[in-house]
LUMTOR-790776 format. One record per residue (C-alpha): x, y, z; residue in three letters. Coordinates in Angstrom, 2 decimals, decimal comma. Layout:
N
+---------+---------+---------+-------+
!       u !       v !       w ! lumse !
+---------+---------+---------+-------+
!       X !       Y !       Z !   ALA !
...
+---------+---------+---------+-------+
// end
This chain:
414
+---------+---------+---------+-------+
!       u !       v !       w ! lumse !
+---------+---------+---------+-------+
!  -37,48 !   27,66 !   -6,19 !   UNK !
!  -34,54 !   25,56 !   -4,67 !   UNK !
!  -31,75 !   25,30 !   -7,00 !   UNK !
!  -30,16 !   21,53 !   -7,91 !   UNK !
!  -26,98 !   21,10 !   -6,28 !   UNK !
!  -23,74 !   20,15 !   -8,65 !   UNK !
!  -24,05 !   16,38 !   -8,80 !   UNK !
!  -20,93 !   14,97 !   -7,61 !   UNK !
!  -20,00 !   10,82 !   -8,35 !   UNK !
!  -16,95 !    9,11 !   -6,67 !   UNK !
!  -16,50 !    5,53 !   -8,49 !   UNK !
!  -14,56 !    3,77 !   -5,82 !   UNK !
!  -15,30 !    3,06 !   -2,41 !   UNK !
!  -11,93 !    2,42 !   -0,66 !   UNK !
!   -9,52 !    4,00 !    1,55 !   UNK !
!   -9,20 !    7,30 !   -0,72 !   UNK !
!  -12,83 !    7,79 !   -1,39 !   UNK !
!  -13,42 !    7,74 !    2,18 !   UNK !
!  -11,06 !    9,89 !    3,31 !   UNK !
!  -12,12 !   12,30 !    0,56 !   UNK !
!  -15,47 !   12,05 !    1,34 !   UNK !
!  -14,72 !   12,85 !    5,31 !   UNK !
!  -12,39 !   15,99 !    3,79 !   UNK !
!  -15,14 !   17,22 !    1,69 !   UNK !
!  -17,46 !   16,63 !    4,80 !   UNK !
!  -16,07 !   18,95 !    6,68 !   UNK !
!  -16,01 !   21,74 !    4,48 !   UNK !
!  -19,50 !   23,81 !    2,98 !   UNK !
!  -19,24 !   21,40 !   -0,13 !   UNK !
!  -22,91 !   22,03 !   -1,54 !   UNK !
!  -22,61 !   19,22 !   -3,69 !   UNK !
!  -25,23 !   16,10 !   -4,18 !   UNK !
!  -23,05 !   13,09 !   -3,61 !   UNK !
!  -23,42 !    9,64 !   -5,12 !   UNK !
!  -20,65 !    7,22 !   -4,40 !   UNK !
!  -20,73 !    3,84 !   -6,19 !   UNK !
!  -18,50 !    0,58 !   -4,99 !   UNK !
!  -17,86 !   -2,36 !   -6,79 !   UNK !
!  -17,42 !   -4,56 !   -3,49 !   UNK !
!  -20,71 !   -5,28 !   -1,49 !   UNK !
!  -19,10 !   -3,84 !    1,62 !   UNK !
!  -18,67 !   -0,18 !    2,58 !   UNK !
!  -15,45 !    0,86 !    3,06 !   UNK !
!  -12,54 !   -0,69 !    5,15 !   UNK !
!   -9,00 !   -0,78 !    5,94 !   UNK !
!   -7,02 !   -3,27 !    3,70 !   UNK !
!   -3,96 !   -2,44 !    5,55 !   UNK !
!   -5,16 !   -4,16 !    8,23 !   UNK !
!   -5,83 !   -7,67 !    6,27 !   UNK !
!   -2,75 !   -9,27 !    7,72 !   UNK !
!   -3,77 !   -8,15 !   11,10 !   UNK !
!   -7,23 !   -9,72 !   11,20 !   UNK !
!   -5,93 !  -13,17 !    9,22 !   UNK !
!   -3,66 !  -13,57 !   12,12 !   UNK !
!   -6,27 !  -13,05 !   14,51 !   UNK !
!   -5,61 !  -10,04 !   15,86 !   UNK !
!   -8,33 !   -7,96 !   15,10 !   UNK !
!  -12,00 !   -8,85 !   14,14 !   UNK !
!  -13,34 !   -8,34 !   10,38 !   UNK !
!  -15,28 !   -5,50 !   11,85 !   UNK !
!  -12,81 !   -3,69 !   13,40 !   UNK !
!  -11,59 !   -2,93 !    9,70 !   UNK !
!  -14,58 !   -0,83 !    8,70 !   UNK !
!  -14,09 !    2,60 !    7,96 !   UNK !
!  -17,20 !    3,93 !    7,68 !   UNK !
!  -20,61 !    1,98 !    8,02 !   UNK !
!  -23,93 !    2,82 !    5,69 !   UNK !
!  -25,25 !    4,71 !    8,70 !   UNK !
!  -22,43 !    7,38 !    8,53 !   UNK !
!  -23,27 !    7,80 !    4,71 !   UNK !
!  -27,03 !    7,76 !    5,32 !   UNK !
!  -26,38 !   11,09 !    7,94 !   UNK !
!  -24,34 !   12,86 !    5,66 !   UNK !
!  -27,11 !   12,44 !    2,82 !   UNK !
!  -24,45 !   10,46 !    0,48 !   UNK !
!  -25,65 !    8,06 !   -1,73 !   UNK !
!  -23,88 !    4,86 !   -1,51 !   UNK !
!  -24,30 !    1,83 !   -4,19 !   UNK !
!  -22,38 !   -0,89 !   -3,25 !   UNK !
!  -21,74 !   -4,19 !   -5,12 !   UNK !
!  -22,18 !   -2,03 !   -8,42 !   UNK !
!  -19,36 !   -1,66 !  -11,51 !   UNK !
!  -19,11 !    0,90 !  -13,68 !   UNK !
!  -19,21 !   -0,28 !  -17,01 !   UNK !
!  -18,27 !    3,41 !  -19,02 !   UNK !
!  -18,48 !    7,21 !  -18,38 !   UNK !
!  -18,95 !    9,32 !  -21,16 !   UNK !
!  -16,98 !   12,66 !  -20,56 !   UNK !
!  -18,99 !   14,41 !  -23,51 !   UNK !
!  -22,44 !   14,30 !  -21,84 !   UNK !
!  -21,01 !   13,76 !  -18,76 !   UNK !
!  -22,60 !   10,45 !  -17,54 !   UNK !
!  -21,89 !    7,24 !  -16,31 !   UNK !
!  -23,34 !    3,51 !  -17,05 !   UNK !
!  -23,70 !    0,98 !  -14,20 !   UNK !
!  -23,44 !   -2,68 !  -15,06 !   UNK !
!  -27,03 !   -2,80 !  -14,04 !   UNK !
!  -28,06 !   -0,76 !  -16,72 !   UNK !
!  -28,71 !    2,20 !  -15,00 !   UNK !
!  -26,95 !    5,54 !  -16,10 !   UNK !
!  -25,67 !    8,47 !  -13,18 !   UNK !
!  -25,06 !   11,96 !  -14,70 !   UNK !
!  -22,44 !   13,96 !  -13,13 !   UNK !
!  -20,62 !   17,92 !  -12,56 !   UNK !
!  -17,56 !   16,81 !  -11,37 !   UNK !
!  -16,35 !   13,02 !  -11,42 !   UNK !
!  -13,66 !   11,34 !   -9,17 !   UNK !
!  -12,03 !    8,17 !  -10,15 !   UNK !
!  -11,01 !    6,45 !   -7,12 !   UNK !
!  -10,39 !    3,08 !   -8,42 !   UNK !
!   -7,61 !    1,78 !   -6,76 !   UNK !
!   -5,26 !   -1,19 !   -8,37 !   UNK !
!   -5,66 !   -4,91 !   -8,63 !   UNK !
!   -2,31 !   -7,58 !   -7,90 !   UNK !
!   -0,23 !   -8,63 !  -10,33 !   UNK !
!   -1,06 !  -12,06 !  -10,94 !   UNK !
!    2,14 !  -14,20 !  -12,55 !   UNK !
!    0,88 !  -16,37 !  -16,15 !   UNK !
!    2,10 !  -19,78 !  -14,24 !   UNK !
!    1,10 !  -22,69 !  -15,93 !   UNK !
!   -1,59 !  -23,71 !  -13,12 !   UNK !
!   -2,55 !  -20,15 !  -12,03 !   UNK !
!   -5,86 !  -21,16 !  -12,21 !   UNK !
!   -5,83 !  -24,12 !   -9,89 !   UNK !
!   -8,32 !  -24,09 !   -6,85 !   UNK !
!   -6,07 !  -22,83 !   -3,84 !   UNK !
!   -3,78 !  -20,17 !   -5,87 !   UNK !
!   -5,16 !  -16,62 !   -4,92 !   UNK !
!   -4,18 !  -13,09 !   -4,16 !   UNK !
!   -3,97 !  -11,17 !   -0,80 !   UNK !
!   -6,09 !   -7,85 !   -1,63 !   UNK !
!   -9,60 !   -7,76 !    0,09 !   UNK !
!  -12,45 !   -9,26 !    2,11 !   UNK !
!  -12,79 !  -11,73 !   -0,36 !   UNK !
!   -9,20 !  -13,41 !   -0,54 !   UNK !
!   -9,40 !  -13,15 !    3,25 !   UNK !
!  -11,90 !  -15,12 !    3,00 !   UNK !
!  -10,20 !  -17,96 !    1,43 !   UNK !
!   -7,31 !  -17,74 !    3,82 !   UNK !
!   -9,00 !  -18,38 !    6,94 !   UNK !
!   -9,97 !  -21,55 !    5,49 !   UNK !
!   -6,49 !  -22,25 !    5,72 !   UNK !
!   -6,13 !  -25,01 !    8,43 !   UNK !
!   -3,30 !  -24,72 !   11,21 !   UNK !
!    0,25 !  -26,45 !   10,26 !   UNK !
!   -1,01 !  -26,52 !    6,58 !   UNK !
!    2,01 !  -25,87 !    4,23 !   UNK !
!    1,51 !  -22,30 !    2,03 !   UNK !
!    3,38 !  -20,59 !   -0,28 !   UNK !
!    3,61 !  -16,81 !   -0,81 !   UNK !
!    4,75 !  -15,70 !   -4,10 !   UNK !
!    6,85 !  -12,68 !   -3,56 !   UNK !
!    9,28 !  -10,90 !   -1,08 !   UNK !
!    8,58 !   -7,59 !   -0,82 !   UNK !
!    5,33 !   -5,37 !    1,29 !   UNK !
!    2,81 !   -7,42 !   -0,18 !   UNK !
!    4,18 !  -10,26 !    0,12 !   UNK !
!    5,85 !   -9,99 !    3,57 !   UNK !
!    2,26 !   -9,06 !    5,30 !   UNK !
!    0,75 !  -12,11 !    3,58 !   UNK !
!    2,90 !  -14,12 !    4,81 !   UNK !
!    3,17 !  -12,38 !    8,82 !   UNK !
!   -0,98 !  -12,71 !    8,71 !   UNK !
!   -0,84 !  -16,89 !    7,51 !   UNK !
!    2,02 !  -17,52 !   10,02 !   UNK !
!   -0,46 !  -15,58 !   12,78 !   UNK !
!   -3,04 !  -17,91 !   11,53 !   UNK !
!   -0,67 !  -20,95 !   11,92 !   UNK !
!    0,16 !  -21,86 !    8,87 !   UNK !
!    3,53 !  -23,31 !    7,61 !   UNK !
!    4,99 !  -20,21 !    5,73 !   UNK !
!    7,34 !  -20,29 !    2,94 !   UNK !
!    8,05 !  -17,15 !    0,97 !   UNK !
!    9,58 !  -17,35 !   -2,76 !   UNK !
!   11,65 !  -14,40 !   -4,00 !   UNK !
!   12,89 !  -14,17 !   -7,27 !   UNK !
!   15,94 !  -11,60 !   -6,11 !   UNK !
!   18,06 !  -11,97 !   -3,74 !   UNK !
!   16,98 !  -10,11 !   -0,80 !   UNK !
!   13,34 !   -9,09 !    0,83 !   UNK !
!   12,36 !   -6,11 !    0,18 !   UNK !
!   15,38 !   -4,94 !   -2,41 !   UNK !
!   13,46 !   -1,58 !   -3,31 !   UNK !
!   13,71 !   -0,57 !    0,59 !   UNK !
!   16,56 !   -2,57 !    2,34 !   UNK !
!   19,85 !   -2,72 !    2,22 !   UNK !
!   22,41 !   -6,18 !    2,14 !   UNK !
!   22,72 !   -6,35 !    5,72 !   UNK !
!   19,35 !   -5,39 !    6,71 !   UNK !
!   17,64 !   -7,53 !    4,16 !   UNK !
!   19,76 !  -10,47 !    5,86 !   UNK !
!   18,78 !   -9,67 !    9,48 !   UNK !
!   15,34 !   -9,42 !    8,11 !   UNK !
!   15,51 !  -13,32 !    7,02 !   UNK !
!   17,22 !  -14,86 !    9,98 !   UNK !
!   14,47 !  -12,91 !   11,82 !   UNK !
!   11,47 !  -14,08 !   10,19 !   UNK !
!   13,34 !  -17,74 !   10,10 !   UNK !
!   13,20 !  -17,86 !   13,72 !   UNK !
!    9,85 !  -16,95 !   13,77 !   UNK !
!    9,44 !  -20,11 !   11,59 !   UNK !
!    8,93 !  -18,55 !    8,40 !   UNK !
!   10,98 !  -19,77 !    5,93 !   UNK !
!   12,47 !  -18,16 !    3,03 !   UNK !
!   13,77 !  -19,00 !   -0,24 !   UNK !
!   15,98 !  -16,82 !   -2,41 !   UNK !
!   16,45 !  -16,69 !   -6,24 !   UNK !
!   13,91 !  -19,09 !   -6,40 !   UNK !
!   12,46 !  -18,67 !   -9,70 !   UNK !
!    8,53 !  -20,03 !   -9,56 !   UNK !
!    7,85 !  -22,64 !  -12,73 !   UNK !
!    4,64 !  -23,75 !  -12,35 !   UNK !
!    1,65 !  -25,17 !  -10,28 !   UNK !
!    0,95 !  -28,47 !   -9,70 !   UNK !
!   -2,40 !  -29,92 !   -9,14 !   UNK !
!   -3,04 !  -32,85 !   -6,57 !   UNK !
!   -3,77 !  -35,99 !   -8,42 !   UNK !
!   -6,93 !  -36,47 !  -10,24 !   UNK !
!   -8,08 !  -32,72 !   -8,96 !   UNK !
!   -8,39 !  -28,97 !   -9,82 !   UNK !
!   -6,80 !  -28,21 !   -6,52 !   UNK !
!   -3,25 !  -27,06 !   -6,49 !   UNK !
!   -0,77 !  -29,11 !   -3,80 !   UNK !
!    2,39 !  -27,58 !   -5,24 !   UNK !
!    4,39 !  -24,49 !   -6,58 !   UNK !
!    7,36 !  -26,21 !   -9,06 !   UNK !
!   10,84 !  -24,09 !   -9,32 !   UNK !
!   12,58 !  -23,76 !  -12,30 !   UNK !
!   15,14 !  -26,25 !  -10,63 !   UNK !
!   12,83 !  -28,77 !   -9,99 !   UNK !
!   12,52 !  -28,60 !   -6,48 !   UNK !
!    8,21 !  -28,94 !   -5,61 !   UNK !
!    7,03 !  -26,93 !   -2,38 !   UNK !
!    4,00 !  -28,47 !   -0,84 !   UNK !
!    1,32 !  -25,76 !   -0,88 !   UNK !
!   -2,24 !  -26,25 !    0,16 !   UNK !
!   -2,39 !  -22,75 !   -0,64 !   UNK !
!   -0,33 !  -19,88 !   -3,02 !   UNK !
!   -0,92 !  -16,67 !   -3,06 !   UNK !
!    1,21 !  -14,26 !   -5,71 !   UNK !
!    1,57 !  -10,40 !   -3,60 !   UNK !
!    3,90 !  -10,00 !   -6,41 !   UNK !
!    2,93 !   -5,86 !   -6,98 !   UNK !
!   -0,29 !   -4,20 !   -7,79 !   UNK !
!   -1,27 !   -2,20 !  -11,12 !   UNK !
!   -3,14 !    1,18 !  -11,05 !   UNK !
!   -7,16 !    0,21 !  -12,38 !   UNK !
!   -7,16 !    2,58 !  -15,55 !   UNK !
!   -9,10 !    0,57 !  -17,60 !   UNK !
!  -12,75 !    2,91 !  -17,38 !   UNK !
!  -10,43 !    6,00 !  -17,57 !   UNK !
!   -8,13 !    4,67 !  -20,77 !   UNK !
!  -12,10 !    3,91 !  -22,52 !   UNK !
!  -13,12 !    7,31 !  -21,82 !   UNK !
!  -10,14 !    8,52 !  -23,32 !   UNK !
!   -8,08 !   10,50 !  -20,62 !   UNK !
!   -4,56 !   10,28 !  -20,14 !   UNK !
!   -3,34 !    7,19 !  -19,14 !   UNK !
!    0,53 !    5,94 !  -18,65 !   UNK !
!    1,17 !    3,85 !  -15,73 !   UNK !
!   -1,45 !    5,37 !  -13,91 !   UNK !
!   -4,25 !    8,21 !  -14,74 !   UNK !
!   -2,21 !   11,42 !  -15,53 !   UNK !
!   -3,11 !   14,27 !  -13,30 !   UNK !
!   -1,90 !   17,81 !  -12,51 !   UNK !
!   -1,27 !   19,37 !   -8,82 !   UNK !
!   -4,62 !   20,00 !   -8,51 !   UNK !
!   -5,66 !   15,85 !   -9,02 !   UNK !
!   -7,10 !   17,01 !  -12,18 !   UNK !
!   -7,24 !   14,63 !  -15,45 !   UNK !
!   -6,64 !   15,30 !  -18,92 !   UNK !
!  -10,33 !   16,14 !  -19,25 !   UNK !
!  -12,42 !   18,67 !  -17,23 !   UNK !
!  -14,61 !   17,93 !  -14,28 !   UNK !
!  -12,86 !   14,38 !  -14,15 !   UNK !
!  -10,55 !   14,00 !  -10,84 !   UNK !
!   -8,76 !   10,92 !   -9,78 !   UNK !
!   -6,34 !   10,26 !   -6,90 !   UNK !
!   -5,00 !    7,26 !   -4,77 !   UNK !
!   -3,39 !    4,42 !   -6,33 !   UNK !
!   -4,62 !    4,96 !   -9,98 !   UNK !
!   -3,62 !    8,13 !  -10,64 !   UNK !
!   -0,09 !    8,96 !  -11,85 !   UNK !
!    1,44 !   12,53 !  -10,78 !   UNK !
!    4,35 !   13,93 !  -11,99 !   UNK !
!    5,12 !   10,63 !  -13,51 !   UNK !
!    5,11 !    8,32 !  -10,25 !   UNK !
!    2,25 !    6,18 !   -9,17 !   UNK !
!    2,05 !    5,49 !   -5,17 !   UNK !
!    0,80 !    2,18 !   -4,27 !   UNK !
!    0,43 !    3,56 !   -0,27 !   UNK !
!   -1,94 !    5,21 !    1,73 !   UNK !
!   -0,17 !    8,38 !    3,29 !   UNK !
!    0,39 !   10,24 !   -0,30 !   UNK !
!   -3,92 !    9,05 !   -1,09 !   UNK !
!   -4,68 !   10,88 !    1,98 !   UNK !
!   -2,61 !   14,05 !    0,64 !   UNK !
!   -3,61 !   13,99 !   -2,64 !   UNK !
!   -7,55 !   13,81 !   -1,53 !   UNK !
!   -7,05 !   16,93 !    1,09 !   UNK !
!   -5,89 !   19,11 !   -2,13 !   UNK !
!   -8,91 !   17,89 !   -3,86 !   UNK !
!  -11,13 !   18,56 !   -1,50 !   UNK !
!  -10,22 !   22,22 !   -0,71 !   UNK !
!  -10,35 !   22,50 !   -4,98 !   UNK !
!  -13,70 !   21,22 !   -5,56 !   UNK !
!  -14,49 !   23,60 !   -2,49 !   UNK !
!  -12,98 !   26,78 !   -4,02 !   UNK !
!   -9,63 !   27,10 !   -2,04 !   UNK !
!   -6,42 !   26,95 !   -3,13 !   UNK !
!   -4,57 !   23,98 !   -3,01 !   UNK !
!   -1,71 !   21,84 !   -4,35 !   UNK !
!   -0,31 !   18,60 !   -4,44 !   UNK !
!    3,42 !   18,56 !   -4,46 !   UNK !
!    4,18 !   14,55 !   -4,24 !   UNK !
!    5,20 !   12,79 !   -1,21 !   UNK !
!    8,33 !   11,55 !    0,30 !   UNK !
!    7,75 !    7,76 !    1,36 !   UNK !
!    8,99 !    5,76 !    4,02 !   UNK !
!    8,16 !    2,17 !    4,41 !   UNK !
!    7,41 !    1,12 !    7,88 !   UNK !
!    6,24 !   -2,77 !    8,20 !   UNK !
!    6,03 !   -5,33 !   11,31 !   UNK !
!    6,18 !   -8,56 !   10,07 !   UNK !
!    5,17 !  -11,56 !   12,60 !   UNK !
!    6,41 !   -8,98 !   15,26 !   UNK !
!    9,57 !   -8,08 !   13,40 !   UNK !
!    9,29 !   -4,02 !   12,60 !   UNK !
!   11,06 !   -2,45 !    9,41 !   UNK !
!   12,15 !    1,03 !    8,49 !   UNK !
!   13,31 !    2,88 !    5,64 !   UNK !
!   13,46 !    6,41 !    4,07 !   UNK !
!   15,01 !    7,81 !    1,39 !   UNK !
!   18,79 !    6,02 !    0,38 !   UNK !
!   19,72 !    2,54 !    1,69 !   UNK !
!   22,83 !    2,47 !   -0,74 !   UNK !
!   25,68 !    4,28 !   -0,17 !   UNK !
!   27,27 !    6,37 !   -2,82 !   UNK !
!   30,21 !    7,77 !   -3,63 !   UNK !
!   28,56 !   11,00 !   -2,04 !   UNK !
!   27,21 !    9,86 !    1,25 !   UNK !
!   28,53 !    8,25 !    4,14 !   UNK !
!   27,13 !    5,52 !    6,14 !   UNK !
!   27,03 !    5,15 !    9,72 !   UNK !
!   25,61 !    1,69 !   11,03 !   UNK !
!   24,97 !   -0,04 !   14,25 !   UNK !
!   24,09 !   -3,71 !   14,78 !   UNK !
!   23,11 !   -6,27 !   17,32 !   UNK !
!   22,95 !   -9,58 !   15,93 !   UNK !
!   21,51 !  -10,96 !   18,83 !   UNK !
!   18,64 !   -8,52 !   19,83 !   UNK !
!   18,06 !   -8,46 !   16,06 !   UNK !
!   18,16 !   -4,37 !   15,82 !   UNK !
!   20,00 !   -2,93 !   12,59 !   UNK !
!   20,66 !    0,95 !   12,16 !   UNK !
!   22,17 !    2,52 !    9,02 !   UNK !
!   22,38 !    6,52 !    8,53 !   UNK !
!   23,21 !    7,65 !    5,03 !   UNK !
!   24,73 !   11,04 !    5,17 !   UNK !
!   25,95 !   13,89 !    2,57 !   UNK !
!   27,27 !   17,21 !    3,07 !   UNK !
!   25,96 !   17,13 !    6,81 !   UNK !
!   22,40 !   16,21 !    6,18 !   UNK !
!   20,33 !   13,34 !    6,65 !   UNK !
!   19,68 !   11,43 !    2,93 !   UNK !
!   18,61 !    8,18 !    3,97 !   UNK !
!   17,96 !    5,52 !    6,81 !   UNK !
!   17,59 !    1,97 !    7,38 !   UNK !
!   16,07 !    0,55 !   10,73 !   UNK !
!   15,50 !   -3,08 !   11,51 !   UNK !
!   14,02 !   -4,49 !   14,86 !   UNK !
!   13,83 !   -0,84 !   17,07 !   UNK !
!   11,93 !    1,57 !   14,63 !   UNK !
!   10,95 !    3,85 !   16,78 !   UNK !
!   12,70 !    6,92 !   15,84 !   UNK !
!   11,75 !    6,02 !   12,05 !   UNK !
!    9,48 !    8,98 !   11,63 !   UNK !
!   11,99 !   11,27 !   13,31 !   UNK !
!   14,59 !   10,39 !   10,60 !   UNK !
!   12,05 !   10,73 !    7,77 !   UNK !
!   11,78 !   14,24 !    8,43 !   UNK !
!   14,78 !   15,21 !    9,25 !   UNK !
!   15,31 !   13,43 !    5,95 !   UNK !
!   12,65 !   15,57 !    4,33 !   UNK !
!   13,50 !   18,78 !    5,79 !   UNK !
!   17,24 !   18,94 !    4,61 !   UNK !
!   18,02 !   19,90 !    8,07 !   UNK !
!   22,16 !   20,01 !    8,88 !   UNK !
!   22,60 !   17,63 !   11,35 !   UNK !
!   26,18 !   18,90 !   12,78 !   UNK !
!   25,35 !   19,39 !   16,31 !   UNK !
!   24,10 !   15,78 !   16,58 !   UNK !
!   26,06 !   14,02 !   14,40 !   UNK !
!   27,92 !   11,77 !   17,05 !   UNK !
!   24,30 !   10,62 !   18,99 !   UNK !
!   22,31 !   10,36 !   15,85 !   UNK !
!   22,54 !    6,91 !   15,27 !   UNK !
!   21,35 !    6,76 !   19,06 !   UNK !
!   17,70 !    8,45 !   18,11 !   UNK !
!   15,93 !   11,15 !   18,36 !   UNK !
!   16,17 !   11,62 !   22,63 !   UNK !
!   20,05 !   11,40 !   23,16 !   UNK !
!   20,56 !   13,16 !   19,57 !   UNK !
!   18,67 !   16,39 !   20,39 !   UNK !
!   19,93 !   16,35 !   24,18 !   UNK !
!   23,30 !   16,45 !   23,19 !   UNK !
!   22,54 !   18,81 !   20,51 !   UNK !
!   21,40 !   21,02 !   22,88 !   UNK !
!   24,28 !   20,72 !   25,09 !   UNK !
!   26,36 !   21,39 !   22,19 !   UNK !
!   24,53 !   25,21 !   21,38 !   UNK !
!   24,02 !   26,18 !   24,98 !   UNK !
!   28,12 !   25,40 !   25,08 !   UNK !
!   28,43 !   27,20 !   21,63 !   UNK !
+---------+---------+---------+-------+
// end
């Protein structure tokens, strides 16, 4: 007599799920897997949105995995389905179809929806969001030299806006602060940042505080976003990338844990047993990520759990790296100085490259790259390991190649 497997449901079908899927995969899981997606696609890469709005890439290229892959590794995949509920008691889950799925072990990768601002007008024809296939959808409709507004300075609203200028659309971004990006850049490299992007004909409007939507004349279709002093953009298009919120709403029902995001431990598990959830709705050690690299990390510890190995999620350090219509961005750790650290900067105005180095008590705390980015990952871990930094303190502003030369001039001279 063959013995059931543990049934095993993942309710979510993006970026995490996948990559959870391919670490469980390649371990001797033993579990029957049912994965259920509320988009009628499989899984793709929403980083790459921007990207295949401006052309670049095709809408295929941004498939992760395709229904064959899921087919060979004898997972059950229900796309276009919602869950409805999950019932933690009996340990089962209803479908908006009707149909129920019992489970062993549930993961809840559910991902987060945009922020989406109450304007008077939000609901005009034309005013949208930049989050899957489906917005994408709308913006390609977008016709060249047509005048759009983007709603928000910061990641989201940055890659919007690099993907519609790609698509040749007549950009203007709306911040309410005043700098791009303030959670990441610095004054200086927030400025560059701007006078870059300007050139590239994107324009850019600072404490601009958004009012309302105006609809063309006798229509539902919006033709302008209204600031609070008075001035009216021409928009054919808005879309708000104003931040994202973790989806808790199925978990919060059920009655788990739920702050900001889905309270979990080290090991991704919830307040209730059997019930897992990691990417951007889950909420460890207080801090939601909205990225990819810390989903990725959080699934590999889940994966070695549910297959009996130790493992244990820690957090992750983040680093935002961006290229915006060709204009790359870098930052880890501190972009302020203190009365602690000590900056070291480097700038040419007219190549449009920015360096700063933060620095306290000979280590590495924080840096700030605009236009050259290359040795970004090279400063996030020397960032991350604590390393002393003595030997190479002159050439470290220089990167990663003259820094470590010099350094090693500096020992074998020792």
């Amino acid at each position: 007599m063959v013995e059931d497997k543990p049934k095993l449901v993942v309710v979510g079908n993006g970026m995490a799920s996948v990559r959870f899927l391919e670490e469980l995969m390649a371990r001797a899981h033993g579990y029957d897997i049912t994965v259920v997606g509320q988009e009628p696609e499989p899984a793709y890469n929403r980083v790459l949105l921007s990207s295949c709005l401006a052309g670049d890439i095709e809408k295929e290229d941004m498939q992760l995995r395709g229904r064959e892959w899921y087919h060979a590794q004898k997972i059950d995949l229900k796309t276009g389905e919602t869950v409805t509920s999950f019932d933690p008691e009996i340990r089962t889950l209803t479908l908006a179809s009707g149909a129920s799925l019992p489970y062993d072990q549930l993961v809840i990768a559910t991902g987060s929806r945009p922020i989406c601002l109450p304007l008077p007008g939000a609901e005009l024809e034309g005013v949208v969001t930049f989050r899957d296939l489906k917005d994408l959808a709308v913006l390609h409709t977008v016709k060249a030299g047509a005048p759009v507004v983007v709603i928000g300075g910061g990641l989201l609203g940055l890659e919007a806006a690099a993907g519609l200028a790609g698509h040749g659309a007549d950009v203007t971004v709306v911040h309410l602060m005043d700098k791009l990006m303030e959670r990441q850049l610095d004054a200086p490299a927030a400025k560059l940042l701007k006078t870059s992007l300007e050139e590239k004909n994107i324009n850019v409007e600072l404490l601009a505080q958004s009012d309302y939507l105006r609809a063309a004349p006798g229509t539902d279709k919006v033709e302008a976003l209204v600031l609070k002093d008075g001035r009216a953009l021409p928009a054919a298009l808005v879309i708000m990338a104003v931040g994202i919120q973790p989806n808790c709403d199925l978990a919060k029902a059920a009655g788990l844990t739920v702050d900001r995001g889905i309270e979990v431990n080290d090991q991704m598990q919830t307040s209730m047993p059997g019930i897992y959830a990691v990417g951007e709705c889950a909420q460890h050690r207080g801090t939601c990520y909205g990225l990819v690299e810390p989903a990725y990390q959080q699934v590999k510890v889940l994966a070695a759990h549910l297959t009996n190995k130790a493992a244990s999620y820690g957090g992750t350090y983040l680093a935002t790296n961006l290229k915006v219509n060709s204009v790359s961005v870098f930052s880890a750790g501190q972009f302020e100085e203190t009365a602690q650290t000590e900056a070291v900067s480097y700038t040419d105005p007219k190549a449009g490259t920015y360096r700063k180095l933060l620095i306290e008590r000979e280590a590495l705390v924080g840096a700030v790259l605009i236009g050259d980015t290359q040795d970004g990952i090279w400063y996030r871990n020397l960032i991350q390991s604590g390393e002393k930094i003595s030997s190479m303190r002159t050439d470290l502003i220089f990167g990663e190649t003259l820094a470590n030369l010099k350094g090693d001039r500096g020992e074998q001279n020792a």
